[in-house]
N, C-alpha and C positions, 0 to 999 in steps of 0.2 A: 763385908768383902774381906778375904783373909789377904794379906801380905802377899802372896805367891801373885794371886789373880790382879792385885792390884800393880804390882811389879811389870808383869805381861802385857797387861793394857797402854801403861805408860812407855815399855817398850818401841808397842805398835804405835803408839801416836808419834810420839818421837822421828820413829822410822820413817812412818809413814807422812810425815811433814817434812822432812828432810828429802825422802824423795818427791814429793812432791811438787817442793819448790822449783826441784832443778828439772825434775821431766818437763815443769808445765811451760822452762825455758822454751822448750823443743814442739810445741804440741799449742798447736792454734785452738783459743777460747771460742767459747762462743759469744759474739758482738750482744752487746747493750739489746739491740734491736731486734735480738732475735728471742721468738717465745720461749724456746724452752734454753735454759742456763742448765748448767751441771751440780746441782744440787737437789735433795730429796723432794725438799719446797717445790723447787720451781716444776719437776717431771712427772707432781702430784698432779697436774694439768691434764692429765695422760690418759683419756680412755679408745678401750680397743673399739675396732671400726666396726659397724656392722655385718659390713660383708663377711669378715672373721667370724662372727658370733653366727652369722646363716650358715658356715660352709661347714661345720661339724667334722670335715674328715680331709686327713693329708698325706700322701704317700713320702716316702724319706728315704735318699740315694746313700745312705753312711758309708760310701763308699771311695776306697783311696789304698795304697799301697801296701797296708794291712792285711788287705783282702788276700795278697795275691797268694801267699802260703796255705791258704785256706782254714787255717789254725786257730779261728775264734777271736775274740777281743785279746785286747792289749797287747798284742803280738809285740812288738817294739821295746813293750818292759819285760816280759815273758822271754822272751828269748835270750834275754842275757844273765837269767834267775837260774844259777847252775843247779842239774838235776835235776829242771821243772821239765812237764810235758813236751812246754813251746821250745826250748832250748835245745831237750835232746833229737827233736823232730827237726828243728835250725841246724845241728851239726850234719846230721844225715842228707839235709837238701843242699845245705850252700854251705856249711864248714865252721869252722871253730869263729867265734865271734872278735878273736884277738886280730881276725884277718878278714871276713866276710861279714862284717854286719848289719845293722838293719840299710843303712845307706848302700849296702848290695843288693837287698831286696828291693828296694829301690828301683834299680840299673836292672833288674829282672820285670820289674812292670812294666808290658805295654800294651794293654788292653785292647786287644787285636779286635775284640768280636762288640765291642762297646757300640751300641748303637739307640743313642740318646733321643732322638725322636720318635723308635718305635716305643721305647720305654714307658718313655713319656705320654702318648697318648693311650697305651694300655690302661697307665694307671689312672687317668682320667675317663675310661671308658668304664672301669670296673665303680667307677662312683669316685674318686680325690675330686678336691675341688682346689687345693692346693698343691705345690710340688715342693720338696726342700732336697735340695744338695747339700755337701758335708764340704766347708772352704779349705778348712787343717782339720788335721787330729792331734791329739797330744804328741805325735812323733813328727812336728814342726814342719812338714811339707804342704806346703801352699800349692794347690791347686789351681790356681791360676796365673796369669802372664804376670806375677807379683815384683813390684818394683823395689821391696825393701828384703826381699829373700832367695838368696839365690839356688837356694834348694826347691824347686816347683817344676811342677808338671811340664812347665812348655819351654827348659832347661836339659828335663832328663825324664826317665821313663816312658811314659806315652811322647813326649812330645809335643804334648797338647793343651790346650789352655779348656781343662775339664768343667770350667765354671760358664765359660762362656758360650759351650756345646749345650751346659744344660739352659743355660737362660733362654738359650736362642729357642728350644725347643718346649720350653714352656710358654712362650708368647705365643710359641705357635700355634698351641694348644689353649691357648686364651685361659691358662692359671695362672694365679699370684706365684713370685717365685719367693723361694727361702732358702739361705744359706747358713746353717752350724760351723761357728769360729769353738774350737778345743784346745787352741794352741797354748792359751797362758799358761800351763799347767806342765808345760816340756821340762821348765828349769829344774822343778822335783822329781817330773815324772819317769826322765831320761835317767835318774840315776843313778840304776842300775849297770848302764853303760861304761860306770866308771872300776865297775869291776874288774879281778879276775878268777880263774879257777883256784879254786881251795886245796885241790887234790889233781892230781892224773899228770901226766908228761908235760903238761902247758900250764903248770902248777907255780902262779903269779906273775902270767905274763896278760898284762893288762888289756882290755877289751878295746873296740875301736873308737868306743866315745872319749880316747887318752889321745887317739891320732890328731896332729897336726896337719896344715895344707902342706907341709915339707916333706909327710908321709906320701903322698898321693903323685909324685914324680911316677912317669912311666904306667899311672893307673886309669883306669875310663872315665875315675874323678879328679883329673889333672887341672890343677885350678881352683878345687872347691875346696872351701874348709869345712871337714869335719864339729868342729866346734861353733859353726854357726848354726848348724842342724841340730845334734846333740845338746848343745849348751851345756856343759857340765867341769867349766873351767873355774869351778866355786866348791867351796867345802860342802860336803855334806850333809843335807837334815838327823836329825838327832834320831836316832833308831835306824836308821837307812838300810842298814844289813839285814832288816825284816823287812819282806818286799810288799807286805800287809798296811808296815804303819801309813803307809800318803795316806789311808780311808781318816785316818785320825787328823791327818797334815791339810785336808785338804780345802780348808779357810785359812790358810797359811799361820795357823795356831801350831802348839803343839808342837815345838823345837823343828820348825820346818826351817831349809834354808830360805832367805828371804832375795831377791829377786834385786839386781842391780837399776840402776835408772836406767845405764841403755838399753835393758832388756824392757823395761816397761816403753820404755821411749820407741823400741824396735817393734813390739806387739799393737800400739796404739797405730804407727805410721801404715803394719800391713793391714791393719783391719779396716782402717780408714779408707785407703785405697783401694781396699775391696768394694767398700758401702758407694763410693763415689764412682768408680769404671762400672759398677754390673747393677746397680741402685737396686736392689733386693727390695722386696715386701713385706719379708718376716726377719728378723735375726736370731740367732738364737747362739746364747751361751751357755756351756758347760759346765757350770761354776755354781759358786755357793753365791748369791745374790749377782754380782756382775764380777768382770775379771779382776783378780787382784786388788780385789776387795776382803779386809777393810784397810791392809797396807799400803793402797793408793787410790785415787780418787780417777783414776784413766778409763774405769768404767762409765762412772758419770758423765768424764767428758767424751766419750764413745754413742753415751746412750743420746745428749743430748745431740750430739753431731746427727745420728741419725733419724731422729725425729725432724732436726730443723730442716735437712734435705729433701725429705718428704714433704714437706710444709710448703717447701718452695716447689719441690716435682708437684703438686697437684694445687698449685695456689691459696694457701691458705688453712685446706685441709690435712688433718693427721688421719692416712690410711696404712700406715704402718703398723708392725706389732714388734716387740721387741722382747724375749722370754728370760726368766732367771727363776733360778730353783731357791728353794728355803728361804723363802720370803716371808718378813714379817706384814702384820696387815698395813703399815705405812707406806711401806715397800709394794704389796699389791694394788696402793695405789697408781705408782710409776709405772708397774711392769706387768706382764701379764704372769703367771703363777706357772710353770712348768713342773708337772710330778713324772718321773721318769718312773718306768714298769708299775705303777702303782694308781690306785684311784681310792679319795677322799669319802667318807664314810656320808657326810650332805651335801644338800643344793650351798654350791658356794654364790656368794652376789655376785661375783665379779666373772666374766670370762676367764677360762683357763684350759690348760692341754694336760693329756697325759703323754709321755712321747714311748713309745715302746717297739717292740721286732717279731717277727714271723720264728728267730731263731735268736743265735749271735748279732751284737751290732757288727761286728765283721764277718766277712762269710766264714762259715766253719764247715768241712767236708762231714764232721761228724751228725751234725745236724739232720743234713739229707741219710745220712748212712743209717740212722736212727730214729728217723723219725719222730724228731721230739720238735718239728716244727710246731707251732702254734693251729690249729687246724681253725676255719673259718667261721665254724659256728662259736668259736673261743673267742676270735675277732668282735663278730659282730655282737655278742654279748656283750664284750666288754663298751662296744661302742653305742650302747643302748643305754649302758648302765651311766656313761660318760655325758652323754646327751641330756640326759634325766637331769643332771645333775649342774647344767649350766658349763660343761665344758665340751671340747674338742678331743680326738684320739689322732695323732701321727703316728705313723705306720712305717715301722724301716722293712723294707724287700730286700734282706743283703744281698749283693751283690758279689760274682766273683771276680778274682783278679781279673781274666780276660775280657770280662764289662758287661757279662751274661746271666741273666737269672734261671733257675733251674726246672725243670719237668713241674715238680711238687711245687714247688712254690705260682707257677705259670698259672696249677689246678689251683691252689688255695685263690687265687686271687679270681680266676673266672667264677670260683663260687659265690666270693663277697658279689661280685658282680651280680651273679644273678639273683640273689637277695634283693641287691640294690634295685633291680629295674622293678620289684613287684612295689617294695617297702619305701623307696627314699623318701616318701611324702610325707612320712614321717619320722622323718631324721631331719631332713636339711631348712634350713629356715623355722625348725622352731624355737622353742622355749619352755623353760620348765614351767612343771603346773605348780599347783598351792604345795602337793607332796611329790616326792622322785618314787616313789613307786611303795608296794606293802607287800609280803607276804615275807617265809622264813627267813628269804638270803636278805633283806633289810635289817638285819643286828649283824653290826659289824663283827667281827670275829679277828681280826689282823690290822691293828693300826697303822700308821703312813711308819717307814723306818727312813728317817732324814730324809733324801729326797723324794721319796716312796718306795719304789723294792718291797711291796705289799698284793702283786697279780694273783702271787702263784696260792693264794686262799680257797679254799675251797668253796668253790660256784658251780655244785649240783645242782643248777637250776631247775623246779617244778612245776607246773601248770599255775600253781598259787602266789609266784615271784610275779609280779608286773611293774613295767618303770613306766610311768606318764610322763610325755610332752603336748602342747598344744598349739596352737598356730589357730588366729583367728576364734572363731565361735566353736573350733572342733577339739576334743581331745583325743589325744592317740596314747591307747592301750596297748605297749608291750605285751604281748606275754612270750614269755620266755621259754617252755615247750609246748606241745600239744597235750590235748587231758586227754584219758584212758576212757573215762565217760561222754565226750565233745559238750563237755559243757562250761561255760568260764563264771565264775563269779567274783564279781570285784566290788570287794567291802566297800572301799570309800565312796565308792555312789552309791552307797546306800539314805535311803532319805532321810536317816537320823543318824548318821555319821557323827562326831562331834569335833573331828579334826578337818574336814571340808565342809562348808556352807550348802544346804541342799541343793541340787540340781537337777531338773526334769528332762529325763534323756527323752530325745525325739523319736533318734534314728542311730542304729547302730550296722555298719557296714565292714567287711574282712579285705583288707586290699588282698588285690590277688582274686577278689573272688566277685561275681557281678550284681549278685545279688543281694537284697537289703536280709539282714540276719531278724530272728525272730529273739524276741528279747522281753526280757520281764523285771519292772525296777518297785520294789519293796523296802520297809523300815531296812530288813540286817545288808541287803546289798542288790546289783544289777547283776540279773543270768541272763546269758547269753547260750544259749544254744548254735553249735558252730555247723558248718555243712560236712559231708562225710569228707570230700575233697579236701587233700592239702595243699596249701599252695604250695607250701615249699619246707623245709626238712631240718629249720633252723629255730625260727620262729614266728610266732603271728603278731601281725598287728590290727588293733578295732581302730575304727575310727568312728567315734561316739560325737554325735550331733546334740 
């Protein structure tokens, strides 16, 4: 270990036992009595519930006042990146950012046309079995009636307490619900905010994340502080003036600024009082293993708080999930493994998601204008591929400001749907087989990049690609297009296979279709001869007896 890294390390610990001691003044343990403690040991207890591992597929609201400009992700750091897109698209709608900033976008949302139980049961109609809403996002507005933020939904913009619309309407819908906490990530993420212009007539007059509550006399945010929302009353991370480096910052390495105790002590009390008013099903964080990790230990005691509440909401049992990205395999013990736009090249043992979007995780107008949504048969592929493989795929539908989904995306989703109604039998409650599937697109070609950010690989999928699950005594054969000859052959039931153990196919049948298929199983593999009928235009699945 060279001097630099070992410097660093003892840094972190340092720091991170300093704050430690004192947040954990502020921040109720977990009792003796209780199973799970805040520690790696103790949350290695941890496995996902089965209901989780059957439901294979989750719809996701990543939706909140980002949306409402319609200008894509990170709108909130983007718009105060002078000469970037989001910025000069921000002076043209709402004005220079020294005077109109993101907290006026803000004061502009109010989701007139948002209507959370038709949503909702759409997206349970087209096949979710789960639902997840988004609590924060990096741009620190809490979404719900939040006691420790006074920047939130049922304060300012809608008006509304966005968390509790959607709970109420997945009950209603008999789904597990789930809510995305993004907020730790404000202290670095905002700090842009602390800008000003480089150049032009407004040349270093300072952005609105310098505003004080003493600013805001005679404004629509009379009362509020800017510096609770922004956070950015701290010096700088080291590079900050490259609005690139947080990707390097963002396990709080790498000359990042490091985060005060009340700011740890303020993120702990709103997430808590989330898990405890609206008691979620999934949680999920945005972060390199959990928040504000490895400079504080407020993940842990987060994680462990919400396991042991579940514990007690269902007597004893843990049907909870609780997700973190870049986990090592000790760590996949705790938690469940989250790869964001990306999927793992094997069957992993453990449960896991890949969480990914239709477009932008915020809604972006460009998307619709361009048509570079994700089309359905991309979807369902990829949740074939994910199935195969011992995991789960969540589905963000952005939404826009006004709380509406759009034409295209209304179609992508009826499609998954109609998919779903012929095929679910074999997606939902199963299990992978000895192999996830054989033909060209099994050699990986695009490894996981940190969290994964690995989709966009090319998946020409060919009649020769299939992914196996099974359930019971039956196997279900993906295939991935239709063949040009209606004929399938699939090597690994072949009788001398030497990577599957032989098996004597009985009966092989085409959902979607009523009749038993004619079929011939020999040493190199099992043909199948398919009917001229297609079911459907995506792809087929056998269900081999």
């Amino acid at each position: 270990m060279n001097k630099n890294i070992f410097k660093t390390l003892l840094l972190f610990t340092v720091l991170g036992t300093a704050l430690n001691a004192s947040a954990q003044q502020k921040r109720e343990t977990a009792s003796s009595s209780d199973k799970f403690q805040p520690t790696w040991e103790s949350l290695a207890q941890y496995e996902a519930p089965e209901w989780f591992r059957n439901a294979k597929f989750g719809i996701w609201a990543h939706w909140g006042p980002q949306c409402q400009p319609e200008q894509g992700d990170w709108y909130a750091r983007g718009m105060y990146d002078e000469g970037s897109w989001q910025h000069n698209s921000h002076l043209k709608n709402y004005g220079h950012p020294s005077v109109a900033g993101f907290k006026d976008v803000i004061n502009t949302w109010k989701a007139e046309k948002w209507d959370p139980e038709r949503l909702v049961a759409l997206y349970k109609k087209v096949g979710a079995q789960y639902f997840f809403a988004m609590g924060n996002h990096h741009d620190n507005f809490d979404l719900w009636d939040s006691k420790y933020q006074k920047w939130n939904s049922v304060n300012m913009g809608p008006k509304r307490d966005i968390l509790a619309a959607w709970s109420k309407a997945a009950k209603k819908n008999s789904l597990p619900f789930g809510v995305s906490i993004h907020s730790s990530h404000a202290w670095t993420w905002y700090e842009t905010a602390q800008r000003a212009d480089q150049s032009g007539p407004l040349k270093g007059v300072p952005y609105d994340g310098n505003m004080t509550k003493e600013d805001g006399k005679g404004k629509w945010w009379e009362g509020y502080d800017p510096k609770e929302l922004y956070r950015q009353n701290h010096p700088l991370s080291k590079g900050s003036e490259d609005v690139k480096s947080l990707w390097a910052q963002w396990d709080w390495h790498n000359g990042a600024s490091i985060p005060t105790r009340e700011y740890i002590d303020n993120f702990y009390q709103r997430t808590v009082d989330m898990i405890d008013t609206y008691q979620p099903d999934l949680l999920y964080f945005d972060d390199t293993t959990l928040p504000l990790w490895p400079i504080s230990n407020v993940g842990l005691d987060i994680a462990a708080h919400f396991y042991n509440s579940n514990v007690k909401k269902n007597k004893g049992k843990v049907d909870a999930v609780l997700f973190g990205k870049i986990l090592s395999e000790q760590q996949k013990e705790c938690l469940v493994w989250d790869v964001e736009r990306g999927v793992p090249d094997q069957v992993q043992e453990k449960a896991w998601q890949t969480c990914t979007c239709l477009g932008s995780w915020h809604y972006n107008k460009a998307d619709y204008e361009n048509n570079t949504y994700k089309s359905s048969k991309k979807v369902i592929h990829m949740l074939i591929d994910i199935v195969s493989k011992n995991g789960n795929l969540l589905l963000n539908v952005p939404i826009k400001g006004d709380g509406s989904i759009d034409d295209k995306e209304e179609k992508i989703l009826h499609e998954i749907g109609d998919w779903m109604q012929i095929n679910k039998e074999g997606i939902f409650d199963t299990r992978p087989w000895k192999i996830y599937g054989e033909g060209p697109s099994t050699v990986e070609k695009s490894p996981l990049n940190a969290a994964g950010f690995n989709e966009d690989k090319d998946n020409a999928y060919t009649a020769e690609d299939i992914r196996f699950v099974q359930k019971g005594d039956a196997i279900y054969a993906h295939i991935m297009a239709w063949p040009t000859d209606g004929r399938i052959l699939i090597k690994s039931l072949g009788k001398k296979n030497k990577t599957v153990p032989s098996l004597r196919v009985k009966t092989v049948s085409l959902l979607g279709h009523k009749k038993k298929l004619i079929f011939h199983q020999n040493e190199e593999a099992l043909s199948v001869t398919l009917p001229v009928e297609m079911p459907n235009q995506i792809s087929l699945v056998l269900k081999i007896n």
